[in-house]
TORBAKE-787694 format. One record per residue: residue number from 1; residue in one letter; chain; x, y, z of N, C-alpha, C in turn. Coordinates in nm, 2 decimals. Layout:
# residues N
SITE NUM A A X Y Z X Y Z X Y Z
...
***
This chain:
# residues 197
SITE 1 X A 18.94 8.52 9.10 19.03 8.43 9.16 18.95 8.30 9.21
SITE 2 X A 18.97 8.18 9.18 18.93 8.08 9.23 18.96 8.03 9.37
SITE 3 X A 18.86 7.97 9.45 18.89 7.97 9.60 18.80 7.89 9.62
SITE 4 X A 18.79 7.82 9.75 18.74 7.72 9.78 18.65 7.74 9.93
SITE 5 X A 18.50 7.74 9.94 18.41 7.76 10.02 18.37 7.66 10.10
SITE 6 X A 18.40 7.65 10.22 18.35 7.57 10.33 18.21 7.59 10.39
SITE 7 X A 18.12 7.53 10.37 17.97 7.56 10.47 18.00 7.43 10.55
SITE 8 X A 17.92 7.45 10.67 17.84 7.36 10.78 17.70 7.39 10.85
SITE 9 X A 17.66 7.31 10.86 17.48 7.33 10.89 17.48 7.24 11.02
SITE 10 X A 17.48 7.32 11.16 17.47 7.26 11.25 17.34 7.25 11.32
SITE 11 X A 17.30 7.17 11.42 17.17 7.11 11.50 17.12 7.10 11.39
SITE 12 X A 17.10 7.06 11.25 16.97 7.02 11.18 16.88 6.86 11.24
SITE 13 X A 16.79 6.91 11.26 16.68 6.76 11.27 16.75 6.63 11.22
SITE 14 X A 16.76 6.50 11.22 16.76 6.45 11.15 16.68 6.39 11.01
SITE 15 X A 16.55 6.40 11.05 16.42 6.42 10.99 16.40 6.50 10.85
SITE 16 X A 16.50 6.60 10.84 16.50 6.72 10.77 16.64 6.73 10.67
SITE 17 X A 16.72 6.64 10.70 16.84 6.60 10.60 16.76 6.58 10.44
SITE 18 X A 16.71 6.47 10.44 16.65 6.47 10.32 16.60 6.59 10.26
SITE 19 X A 16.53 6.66 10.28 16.49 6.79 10.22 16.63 6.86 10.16
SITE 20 X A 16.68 6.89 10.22 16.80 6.97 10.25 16.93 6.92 10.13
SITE 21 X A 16.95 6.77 10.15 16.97 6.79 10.01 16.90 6.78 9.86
SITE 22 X A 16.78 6.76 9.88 16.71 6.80 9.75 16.68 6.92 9.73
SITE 23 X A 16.74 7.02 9.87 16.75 7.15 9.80 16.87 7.16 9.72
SITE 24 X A 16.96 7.15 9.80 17.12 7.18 9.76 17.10 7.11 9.60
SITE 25 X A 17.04 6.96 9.58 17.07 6.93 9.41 16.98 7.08 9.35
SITE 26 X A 16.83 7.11 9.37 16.79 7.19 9.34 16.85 7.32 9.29
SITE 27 X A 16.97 7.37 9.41 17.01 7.49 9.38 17.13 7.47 9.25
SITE 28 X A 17.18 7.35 9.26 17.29 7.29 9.16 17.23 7.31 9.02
SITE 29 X A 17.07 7.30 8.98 17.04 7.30 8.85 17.01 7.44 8.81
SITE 30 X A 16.98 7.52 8.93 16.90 7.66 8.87 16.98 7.77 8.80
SITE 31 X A 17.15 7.70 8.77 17.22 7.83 8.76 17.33 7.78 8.66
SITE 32 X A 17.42 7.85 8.57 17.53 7.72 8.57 17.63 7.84 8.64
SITE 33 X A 17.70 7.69 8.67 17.83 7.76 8.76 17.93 7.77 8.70
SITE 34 X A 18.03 7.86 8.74 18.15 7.91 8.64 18.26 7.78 8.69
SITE 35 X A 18.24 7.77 8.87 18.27 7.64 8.93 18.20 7.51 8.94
SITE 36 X A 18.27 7.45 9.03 18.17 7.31 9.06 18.08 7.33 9.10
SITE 37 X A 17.94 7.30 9.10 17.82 7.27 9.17 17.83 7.26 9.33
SITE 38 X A 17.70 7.31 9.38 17.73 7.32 9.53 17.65 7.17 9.52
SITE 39 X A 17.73 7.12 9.67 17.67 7.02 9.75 17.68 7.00 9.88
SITE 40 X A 17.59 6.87 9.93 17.60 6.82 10.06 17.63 6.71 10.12
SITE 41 X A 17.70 6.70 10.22 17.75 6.55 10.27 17.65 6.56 10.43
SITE 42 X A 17.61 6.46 10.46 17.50 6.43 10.58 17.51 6.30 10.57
SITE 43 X A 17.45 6.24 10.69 17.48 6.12 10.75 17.34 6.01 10.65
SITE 44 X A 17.26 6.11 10.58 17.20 6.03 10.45 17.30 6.02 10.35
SITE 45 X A 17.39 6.07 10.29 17.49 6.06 10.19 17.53 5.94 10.13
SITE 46 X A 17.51 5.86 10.02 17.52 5.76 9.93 17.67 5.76 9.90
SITE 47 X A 17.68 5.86 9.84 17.84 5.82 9.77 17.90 5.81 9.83
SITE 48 X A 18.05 5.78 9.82 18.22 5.73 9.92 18.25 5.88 9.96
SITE 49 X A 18.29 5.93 9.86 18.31 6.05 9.88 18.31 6.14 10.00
SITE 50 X A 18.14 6.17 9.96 18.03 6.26 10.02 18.09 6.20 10.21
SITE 51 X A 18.06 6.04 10.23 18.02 5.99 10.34 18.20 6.03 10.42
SITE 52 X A 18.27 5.94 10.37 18.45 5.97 10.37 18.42 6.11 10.45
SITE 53 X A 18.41 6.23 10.31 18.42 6.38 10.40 18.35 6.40 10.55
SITE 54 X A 18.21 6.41 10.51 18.11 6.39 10.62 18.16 6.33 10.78
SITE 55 X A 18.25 6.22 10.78 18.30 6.15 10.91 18.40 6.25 10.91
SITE 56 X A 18.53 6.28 10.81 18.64 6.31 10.86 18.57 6.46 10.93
SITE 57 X A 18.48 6.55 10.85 18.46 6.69 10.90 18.40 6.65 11.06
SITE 58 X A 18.30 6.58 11.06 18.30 6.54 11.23 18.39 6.50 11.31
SITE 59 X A 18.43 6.39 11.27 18.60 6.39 11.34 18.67 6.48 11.42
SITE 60 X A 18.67 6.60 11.32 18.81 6.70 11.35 18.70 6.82 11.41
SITE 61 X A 18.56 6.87 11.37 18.49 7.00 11.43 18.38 6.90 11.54
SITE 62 X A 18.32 6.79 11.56 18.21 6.75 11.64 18.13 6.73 11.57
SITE 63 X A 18.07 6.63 11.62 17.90 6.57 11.60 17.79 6.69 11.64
SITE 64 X A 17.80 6.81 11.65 17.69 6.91 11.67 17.63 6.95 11.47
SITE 65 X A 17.76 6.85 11.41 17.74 6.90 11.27 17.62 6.80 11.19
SITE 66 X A 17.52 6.89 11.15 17.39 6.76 11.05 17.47 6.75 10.89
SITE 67 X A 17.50 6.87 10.86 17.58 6.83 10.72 17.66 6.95 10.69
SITE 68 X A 17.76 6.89 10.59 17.89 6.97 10.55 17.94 6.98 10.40
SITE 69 X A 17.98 7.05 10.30 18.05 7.06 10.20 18.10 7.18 10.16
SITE 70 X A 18.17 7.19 10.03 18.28 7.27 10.03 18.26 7.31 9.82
SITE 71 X A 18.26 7.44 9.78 18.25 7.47 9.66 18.38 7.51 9.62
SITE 72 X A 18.42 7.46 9.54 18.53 7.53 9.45 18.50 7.56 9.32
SITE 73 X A 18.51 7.72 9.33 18.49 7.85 9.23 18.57 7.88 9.15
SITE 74 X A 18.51 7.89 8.99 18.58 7.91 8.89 18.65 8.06 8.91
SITE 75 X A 18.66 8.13 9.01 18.66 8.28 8.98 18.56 8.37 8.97
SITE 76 X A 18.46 8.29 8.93 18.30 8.42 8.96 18.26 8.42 9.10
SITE 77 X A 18.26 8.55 9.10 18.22 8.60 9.24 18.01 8.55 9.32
SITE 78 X A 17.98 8.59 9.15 17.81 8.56 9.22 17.83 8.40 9.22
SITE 79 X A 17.88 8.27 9.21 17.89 8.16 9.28 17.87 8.16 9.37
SITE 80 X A 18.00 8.27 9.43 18.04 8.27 9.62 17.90 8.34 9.65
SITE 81 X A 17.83 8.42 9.63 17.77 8.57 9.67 17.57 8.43 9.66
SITE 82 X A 17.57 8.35 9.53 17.46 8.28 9.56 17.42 8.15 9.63
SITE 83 X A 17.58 8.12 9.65 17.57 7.98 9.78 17.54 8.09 9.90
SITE 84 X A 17.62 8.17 9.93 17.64 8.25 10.08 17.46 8.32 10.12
SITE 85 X A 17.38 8.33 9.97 17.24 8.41 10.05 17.15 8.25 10.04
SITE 86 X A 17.24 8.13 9.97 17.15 8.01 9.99 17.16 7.98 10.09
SITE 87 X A 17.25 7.98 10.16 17.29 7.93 10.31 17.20 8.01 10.41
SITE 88 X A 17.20 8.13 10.40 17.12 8.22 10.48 16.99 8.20 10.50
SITE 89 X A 16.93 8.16 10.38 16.76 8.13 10.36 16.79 8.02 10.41
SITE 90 X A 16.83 7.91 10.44 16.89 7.80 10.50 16.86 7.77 10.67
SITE 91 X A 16.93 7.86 10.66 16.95 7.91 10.82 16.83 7.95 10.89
SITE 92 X A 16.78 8.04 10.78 16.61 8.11 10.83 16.50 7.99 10.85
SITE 93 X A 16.50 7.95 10.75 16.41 7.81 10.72 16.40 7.70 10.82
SITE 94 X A 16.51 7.65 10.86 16.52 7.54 10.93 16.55 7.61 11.10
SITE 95 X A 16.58 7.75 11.10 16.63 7.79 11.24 16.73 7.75 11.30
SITE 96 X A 16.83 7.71 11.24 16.93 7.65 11.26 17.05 7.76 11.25
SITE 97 X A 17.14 7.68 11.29 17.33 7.78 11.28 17.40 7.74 11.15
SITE 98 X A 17.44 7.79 11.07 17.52 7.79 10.93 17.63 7.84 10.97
SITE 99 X A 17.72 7.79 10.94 17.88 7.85 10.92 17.91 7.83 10.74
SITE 100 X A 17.97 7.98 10.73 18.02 7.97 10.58 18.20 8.02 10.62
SITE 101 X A 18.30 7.97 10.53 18.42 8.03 10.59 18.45 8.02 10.47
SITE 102 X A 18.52 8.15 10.39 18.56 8.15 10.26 18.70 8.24 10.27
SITE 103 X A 18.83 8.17 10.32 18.93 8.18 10.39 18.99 8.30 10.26
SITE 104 X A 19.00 8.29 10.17 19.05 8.37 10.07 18.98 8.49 10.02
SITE 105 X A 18.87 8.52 10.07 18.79 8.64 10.03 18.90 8.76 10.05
SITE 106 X A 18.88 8.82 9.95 18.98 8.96 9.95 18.92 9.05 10.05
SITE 107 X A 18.78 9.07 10.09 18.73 9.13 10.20 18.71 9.06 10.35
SITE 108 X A 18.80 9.11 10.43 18.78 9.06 10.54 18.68 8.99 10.62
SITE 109 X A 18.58 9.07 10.59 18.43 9.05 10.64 18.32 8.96 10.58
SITE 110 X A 18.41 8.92 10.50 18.34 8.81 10.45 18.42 8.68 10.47
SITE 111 X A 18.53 8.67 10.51 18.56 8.55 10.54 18.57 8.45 10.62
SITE 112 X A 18.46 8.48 10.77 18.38 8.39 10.83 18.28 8.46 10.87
SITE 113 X A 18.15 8.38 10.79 18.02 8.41 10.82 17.94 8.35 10.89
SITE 114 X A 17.88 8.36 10.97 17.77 8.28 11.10 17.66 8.35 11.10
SITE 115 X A 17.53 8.23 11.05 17.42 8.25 11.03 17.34 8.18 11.13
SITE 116 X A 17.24 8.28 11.24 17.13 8.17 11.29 16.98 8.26 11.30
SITE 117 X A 16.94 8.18 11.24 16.77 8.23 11.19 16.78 8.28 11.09
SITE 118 X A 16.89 8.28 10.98 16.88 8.39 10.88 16.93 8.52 10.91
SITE 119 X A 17.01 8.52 11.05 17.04 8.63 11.09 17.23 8.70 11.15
SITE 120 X A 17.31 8.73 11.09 17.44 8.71 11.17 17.41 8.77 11.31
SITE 121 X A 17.52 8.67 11.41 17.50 8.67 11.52 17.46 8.83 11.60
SITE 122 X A 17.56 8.93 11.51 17.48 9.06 11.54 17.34 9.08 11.55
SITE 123 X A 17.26 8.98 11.46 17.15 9.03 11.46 17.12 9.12 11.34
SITE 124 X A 17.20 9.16 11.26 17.23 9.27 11.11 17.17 9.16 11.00
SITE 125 X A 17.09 9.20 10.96 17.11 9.11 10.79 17.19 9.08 10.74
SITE 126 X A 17.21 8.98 10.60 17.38 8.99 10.57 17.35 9.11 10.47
SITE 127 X A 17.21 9.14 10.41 17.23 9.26 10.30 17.32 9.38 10.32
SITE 128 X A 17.27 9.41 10.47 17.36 9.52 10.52 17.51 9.52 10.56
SITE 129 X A 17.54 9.39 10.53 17.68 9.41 10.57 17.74 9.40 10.44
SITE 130 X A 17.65 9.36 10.30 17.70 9.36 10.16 17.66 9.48 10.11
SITE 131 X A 17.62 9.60 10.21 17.56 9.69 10.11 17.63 9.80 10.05
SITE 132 X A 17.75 9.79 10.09 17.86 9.89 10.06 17.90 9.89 9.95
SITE 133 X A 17.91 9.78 9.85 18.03 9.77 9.73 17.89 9.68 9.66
SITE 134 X A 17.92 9.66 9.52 17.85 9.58 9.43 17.91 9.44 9.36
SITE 135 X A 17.92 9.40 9.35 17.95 9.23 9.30 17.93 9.26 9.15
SITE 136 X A 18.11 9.22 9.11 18.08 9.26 8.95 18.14 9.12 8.90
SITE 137 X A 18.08 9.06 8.82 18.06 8.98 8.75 18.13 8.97 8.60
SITE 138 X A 18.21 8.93 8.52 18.26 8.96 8.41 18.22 8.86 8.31
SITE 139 X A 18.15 8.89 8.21 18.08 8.75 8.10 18.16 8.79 7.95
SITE 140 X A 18.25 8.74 7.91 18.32 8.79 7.75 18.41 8.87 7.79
SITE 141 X A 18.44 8.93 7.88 18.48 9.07 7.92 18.39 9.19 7.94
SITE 142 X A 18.27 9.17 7.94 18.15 9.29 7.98 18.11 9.26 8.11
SITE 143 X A 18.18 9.36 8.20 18.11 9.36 8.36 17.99 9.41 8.36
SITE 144 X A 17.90 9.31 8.47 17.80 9.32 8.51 17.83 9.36 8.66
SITE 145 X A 17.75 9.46 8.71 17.74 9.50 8.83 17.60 9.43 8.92
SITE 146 X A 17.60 9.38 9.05 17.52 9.33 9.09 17.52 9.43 9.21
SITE 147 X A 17.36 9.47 9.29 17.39 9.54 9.36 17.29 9.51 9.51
SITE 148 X A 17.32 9.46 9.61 17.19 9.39 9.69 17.13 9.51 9.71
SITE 149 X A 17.02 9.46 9.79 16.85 9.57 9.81 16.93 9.69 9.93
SITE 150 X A 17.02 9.68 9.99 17.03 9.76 10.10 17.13 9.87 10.05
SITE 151 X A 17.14 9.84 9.93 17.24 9.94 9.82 17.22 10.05 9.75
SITE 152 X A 17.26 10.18 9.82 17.19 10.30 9.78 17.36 10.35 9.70
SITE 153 X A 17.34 10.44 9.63 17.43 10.47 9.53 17.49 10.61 9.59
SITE 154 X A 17.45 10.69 9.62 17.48 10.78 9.71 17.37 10.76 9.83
SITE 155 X A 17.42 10.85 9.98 17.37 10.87 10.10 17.24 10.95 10.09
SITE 156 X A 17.22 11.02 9.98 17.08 11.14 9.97 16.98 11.02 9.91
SITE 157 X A 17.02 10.91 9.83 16.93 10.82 9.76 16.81 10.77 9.81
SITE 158 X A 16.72 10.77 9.79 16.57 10.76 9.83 16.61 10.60 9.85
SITE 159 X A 16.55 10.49 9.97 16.54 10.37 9.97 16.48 10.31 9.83
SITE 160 X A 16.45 10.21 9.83 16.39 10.12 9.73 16.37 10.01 9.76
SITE 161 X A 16.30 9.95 9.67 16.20 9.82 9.77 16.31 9.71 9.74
SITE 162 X A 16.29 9.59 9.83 16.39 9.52 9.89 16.43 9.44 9.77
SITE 163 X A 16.47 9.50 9.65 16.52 9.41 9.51 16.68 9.42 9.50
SITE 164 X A 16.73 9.33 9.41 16.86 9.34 9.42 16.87 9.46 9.25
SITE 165 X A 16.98 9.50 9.19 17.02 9.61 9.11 17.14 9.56 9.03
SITE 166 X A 17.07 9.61 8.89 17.21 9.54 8.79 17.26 9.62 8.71
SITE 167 X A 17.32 9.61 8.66 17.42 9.72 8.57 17.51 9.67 8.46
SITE 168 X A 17.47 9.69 8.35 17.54 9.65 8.24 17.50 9.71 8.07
SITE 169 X A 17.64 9.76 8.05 17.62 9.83 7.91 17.54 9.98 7.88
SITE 170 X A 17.50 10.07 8.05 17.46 10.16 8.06 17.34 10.17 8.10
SITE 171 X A 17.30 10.01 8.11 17.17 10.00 8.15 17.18 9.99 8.31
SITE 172 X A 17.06 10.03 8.34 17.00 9.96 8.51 16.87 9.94 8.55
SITE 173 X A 16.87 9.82 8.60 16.76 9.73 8.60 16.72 9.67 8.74
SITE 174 X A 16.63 9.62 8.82 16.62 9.57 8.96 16.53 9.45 8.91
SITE 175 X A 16.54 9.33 9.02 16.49 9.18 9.02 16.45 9.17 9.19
SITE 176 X A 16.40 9.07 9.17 16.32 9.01 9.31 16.47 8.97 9.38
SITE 177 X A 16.51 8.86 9.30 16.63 8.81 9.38 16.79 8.82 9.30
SITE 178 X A 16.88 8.76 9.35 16.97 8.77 9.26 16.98 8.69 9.15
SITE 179 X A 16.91 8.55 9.17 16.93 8.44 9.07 16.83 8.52 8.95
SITE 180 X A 16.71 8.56 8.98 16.63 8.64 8.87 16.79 8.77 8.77
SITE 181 X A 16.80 8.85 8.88 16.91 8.96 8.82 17.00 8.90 8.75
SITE 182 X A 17.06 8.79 8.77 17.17 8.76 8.71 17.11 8.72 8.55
SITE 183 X A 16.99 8.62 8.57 16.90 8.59 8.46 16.88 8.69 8.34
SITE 184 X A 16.82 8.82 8.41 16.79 8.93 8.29 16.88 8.97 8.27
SITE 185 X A 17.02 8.97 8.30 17.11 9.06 8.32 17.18 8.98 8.15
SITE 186 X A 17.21 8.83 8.20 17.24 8.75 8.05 17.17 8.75 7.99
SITE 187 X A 17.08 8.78 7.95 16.96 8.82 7.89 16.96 8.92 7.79
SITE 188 X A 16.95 9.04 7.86 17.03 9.16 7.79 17.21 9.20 7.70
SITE 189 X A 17.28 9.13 7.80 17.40 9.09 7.74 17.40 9.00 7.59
SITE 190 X A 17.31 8.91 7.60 17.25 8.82 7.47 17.27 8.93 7.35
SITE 191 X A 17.13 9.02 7.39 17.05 9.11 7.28 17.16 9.19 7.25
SITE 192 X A 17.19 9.24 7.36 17.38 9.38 7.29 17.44 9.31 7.20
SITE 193 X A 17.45 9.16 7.21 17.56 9.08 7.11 17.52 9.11 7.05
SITE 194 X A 17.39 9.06 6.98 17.31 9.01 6.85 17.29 9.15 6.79
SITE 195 X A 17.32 9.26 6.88 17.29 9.44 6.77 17.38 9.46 6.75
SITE 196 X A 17.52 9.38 6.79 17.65 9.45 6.77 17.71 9.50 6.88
SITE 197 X A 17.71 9.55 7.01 17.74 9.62 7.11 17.85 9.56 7.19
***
């Protein structure tokens, strides 16, 4: 289902804007998206657009905000699932407060998230609050299952080191991160084409 993701990144430095969107272009090239490209509006922001949003979002939430934008998702879930752990390293990095609000999430719990230090205000990782269910992914019609590090398959299951887990075509495989998983995952999906599968 396509839906539309609100982030905000509040007390950032002003010093530290620049970085921040040369992450965000950064993260824009490492993936393709099934949606739009993520971005950022901040008080550095060039385009009409960008600057237009940036005042009106101050306007209506406060000047506590350094920068703001909004993704709209073709329907793939790891879009939502790789902006929401970019935000989080975000959050860690700079030490700052992230708000993610993804008003349509079919799961409750995910549809307002607050990040500060990399940490929800509980103080819980977000792994652990994704570690219940797995993020399935559909490419041709062959689901891919994505599975974060805190995701044990049954309760007797031995831990495992802190990698994410993929699943596709009978296979199962683990990566450092998700952007890597999703990588080998297309990867392998490639090779099944090309044998016939």
């Amino acid at each position: 289902m396509a839906r539309v993701l609100h982030h905000r990144v509040h007390g950032l430095p002003a010093e530290r804007l620049d970085r921040l969107h040369a992450q965000f272009e950064e993260l824009a090239l490492r993936r393709s998206w099934r949606g739009d490209k993520p971005w950022v509006a901040s008080d550095r922001s060039t385009g009409l657009f960008e600057r237009e949003y940036f005042s009106h979002v101050r306007e209506v939430e406060g000047t506590d905000i350094a920068a703001a934008g909004f993704l709209k998702t073709g329907g793939d879930e790891t879009d939502a699932l790789v902006l929401m752990l970019f935000l989080r390293d975000l959050s860690a990095e700079y030490g700052c407060r992230v708000v993610w609000r993804d008003e349509d999430n079919p799961l409750g719990k995910l549809r307002y998230l607050e990040f500060r230090h990399g940490r929800l205000p509980s103080g819980n990782l977000l792994e652990e609050l994704l570690s219940r269910r797995a993020v399935i992914k559909k490419v041709d019609g062959q689901p891919i299952l994505f599975y974060p590090p805190a995701h044990r398959l049954n309760r007797h299951a031995p831990a495992r080191p802190a990698q994410w887990g993929y699943a596709l075509c009978g296979l199962r495989a683990y990566a450092p991160t998700l952007l890597e998983a999703e990588q080998e995952a297309l990867k392998i999906l490639r090779a099944m084409r090309r044998l016939g599968r």
